[in-house]
ZADO-1210 file (C-alpha; in nm, 4 decimals, padded with zeros to 6 digits):
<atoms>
<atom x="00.0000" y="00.0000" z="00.0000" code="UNK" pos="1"/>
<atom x="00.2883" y="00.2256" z="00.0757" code="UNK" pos="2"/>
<atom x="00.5134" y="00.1907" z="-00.1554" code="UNK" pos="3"/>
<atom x="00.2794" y="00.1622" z="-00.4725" code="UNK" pos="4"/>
<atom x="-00.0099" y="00.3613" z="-00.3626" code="UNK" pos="5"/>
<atom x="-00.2626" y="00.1139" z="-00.3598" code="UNK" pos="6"/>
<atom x="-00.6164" y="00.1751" z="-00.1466" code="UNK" pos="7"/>
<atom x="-00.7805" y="-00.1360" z="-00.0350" code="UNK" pos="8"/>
<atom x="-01.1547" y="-00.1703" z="00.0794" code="UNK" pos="9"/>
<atom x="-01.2217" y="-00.2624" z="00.4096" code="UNK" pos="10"/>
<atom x="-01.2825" y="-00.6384" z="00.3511" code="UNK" pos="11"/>
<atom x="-00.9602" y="-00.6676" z="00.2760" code="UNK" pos="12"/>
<atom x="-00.8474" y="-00.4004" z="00.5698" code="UNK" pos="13"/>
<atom x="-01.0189" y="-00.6576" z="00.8196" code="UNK" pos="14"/>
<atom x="-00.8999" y="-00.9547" z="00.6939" code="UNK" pos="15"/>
<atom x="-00.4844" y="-00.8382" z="00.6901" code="UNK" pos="16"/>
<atom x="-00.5384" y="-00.6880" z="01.0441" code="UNK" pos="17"/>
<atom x="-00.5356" y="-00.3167" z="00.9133" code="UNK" pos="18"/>
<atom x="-00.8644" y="-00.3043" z="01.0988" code="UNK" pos="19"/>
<atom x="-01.0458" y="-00.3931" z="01.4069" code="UNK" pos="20"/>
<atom x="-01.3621" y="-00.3761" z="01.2651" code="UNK" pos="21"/>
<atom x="-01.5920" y="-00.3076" z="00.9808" code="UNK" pos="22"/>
<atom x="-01.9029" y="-00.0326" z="01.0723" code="UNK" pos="23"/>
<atom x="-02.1361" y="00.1232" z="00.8486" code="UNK" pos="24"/>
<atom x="-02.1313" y="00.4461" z="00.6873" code="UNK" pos="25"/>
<atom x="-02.1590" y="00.7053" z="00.9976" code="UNK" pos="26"/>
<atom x="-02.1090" y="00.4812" z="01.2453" code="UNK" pos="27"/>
<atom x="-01.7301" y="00.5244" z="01.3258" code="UNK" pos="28"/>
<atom x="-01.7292" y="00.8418" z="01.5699" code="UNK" pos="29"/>
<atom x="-01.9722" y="00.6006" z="01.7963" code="UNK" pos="30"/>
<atom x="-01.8197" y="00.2982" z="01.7737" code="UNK" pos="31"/>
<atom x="-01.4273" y="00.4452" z="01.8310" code="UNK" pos="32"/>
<atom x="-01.6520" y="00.6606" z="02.1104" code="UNK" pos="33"/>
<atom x="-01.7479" y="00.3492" z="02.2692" code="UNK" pos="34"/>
<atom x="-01.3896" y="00.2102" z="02.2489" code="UNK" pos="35"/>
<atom x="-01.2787" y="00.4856" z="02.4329" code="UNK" pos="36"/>
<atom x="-01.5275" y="00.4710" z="02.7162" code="UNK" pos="37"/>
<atom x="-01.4257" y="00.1220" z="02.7885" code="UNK" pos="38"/>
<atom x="-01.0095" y="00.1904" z="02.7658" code="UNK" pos="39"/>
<atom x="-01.1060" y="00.5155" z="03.0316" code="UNK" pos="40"/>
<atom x="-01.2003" y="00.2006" z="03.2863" code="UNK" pos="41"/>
<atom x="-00.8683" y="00.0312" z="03.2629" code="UNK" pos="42"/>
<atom x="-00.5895" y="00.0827" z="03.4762" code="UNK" pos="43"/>
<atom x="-00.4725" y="00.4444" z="03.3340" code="UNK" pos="44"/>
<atom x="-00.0907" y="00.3181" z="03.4493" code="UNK" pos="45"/>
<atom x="-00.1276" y="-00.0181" z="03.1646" code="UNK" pos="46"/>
<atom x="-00.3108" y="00.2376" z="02.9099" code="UNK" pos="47"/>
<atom x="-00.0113" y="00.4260" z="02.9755" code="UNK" pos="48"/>
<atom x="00.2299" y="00.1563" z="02.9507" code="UNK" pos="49"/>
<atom x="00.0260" y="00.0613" z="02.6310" code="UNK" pos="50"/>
<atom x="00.0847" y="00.3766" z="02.4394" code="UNK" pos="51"/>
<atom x="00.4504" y="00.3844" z="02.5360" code="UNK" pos="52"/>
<atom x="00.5184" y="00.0601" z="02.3860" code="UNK" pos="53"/>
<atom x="00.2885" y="00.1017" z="02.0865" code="UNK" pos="54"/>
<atom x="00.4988" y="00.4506" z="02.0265" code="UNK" pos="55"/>
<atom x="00.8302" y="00.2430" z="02.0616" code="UNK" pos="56"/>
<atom x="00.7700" y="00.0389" z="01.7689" code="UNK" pos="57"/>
<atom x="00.7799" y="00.2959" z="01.5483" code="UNK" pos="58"/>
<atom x="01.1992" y="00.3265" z="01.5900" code="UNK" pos="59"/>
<atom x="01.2973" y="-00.0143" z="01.7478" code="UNK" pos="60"/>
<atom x="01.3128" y="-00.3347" z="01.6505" code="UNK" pos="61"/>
<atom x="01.0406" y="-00.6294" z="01.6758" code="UNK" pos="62"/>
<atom x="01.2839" y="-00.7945" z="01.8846" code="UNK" pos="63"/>
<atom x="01.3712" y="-00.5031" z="02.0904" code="UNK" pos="64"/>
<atom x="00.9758" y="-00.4327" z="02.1134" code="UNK" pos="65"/>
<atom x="00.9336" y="-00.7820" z="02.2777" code="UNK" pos="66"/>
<atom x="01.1746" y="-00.7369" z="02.5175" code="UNK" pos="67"/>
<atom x="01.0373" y="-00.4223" z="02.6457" code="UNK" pos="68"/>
<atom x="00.6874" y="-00.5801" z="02.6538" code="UNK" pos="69"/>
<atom x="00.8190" y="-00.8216" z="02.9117" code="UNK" pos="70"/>
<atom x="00.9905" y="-00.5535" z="03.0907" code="UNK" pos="71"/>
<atom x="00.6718" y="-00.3551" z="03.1398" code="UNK" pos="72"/>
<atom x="00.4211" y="-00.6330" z="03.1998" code="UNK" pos="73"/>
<atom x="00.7095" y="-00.7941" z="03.5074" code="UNK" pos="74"/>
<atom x="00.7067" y="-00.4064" z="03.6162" code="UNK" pos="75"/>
<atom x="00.3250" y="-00.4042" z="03.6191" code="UNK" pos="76"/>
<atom x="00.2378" y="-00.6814" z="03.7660" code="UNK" pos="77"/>
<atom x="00.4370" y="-00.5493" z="04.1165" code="UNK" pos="78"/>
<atom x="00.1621" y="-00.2658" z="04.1489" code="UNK" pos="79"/>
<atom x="-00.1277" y="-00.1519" z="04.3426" code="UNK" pos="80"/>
<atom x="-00.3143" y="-00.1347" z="04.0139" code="UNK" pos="81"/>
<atom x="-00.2798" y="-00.4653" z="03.9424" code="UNK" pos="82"/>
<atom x="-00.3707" y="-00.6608" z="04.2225" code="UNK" pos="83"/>
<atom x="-00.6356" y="-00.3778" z="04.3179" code="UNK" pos="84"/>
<atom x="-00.7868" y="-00.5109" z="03.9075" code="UNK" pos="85"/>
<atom x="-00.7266" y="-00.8419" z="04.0089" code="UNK" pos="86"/>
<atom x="-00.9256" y="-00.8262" z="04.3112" code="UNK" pos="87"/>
<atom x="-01.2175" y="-00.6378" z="04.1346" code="UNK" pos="88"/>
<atom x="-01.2423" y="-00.8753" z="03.8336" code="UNK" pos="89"/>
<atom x="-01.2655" y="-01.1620" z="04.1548" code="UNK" pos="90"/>
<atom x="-01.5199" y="-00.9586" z="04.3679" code="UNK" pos="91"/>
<atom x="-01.7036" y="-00.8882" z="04.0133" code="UNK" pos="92"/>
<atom x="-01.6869" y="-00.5183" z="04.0839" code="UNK" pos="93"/>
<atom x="-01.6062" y="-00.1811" z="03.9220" code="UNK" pos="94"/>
<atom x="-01.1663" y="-00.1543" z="03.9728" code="UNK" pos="95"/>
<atom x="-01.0678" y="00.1460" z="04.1801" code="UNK" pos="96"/>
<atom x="-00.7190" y="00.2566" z="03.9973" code="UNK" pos="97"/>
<atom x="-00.5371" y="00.4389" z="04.2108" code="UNK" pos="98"/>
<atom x="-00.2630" y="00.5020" z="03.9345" code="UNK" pos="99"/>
<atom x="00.0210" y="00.3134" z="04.1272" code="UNK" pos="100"/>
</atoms>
């Protein structure tokens, strides 16, 4: 796509992992909306941690980019965040981040 130019419909957008989904004509603002709502309930540190590494990839290396993954899911699974999600998801409750 890139290097000659090409567009490619959104079949084919799905299908090679260029998309998430497929959504009618007007329905994107909602549905990327919605997408949002639910990342605002997650731990804002991981969402954090998330962007960072997603960011990364742009100037590393895959195998650089998997080693940093590791790094940052070993240093988040040592906080407050995670064990207070833990014991939410358990006790089938809303998670109270407390960004630590």
């Amino acid at each position: 796509m890139i290097l000659l130019g090409e567009r490619i419909n959104a079949e084919t957008a799905l299908r090679i992992g260029l998309a998430e989904e497929k959504v009618g004509k007007g329905e994107a603002k909602a549905l990327a909306l919605e997408w949002a709502k639910k990342a605002g309930k997650q731990s804002p540190t991981s969402i954090a941690a998330c962007k960072t590494l997603v960011q990364s990839t742009r100037t590393g290396t895959h195998a650089s980019a998997l080693v940093a993954e590791r790094e940052a899911f070993v240093d988040l699974f040592d906080t407050a965040d995670q064990v207070e999600g833990v014991t939410a998801f358990l006790e089938k409750r809303a998670a109270q981040w407390k960004n630590a």
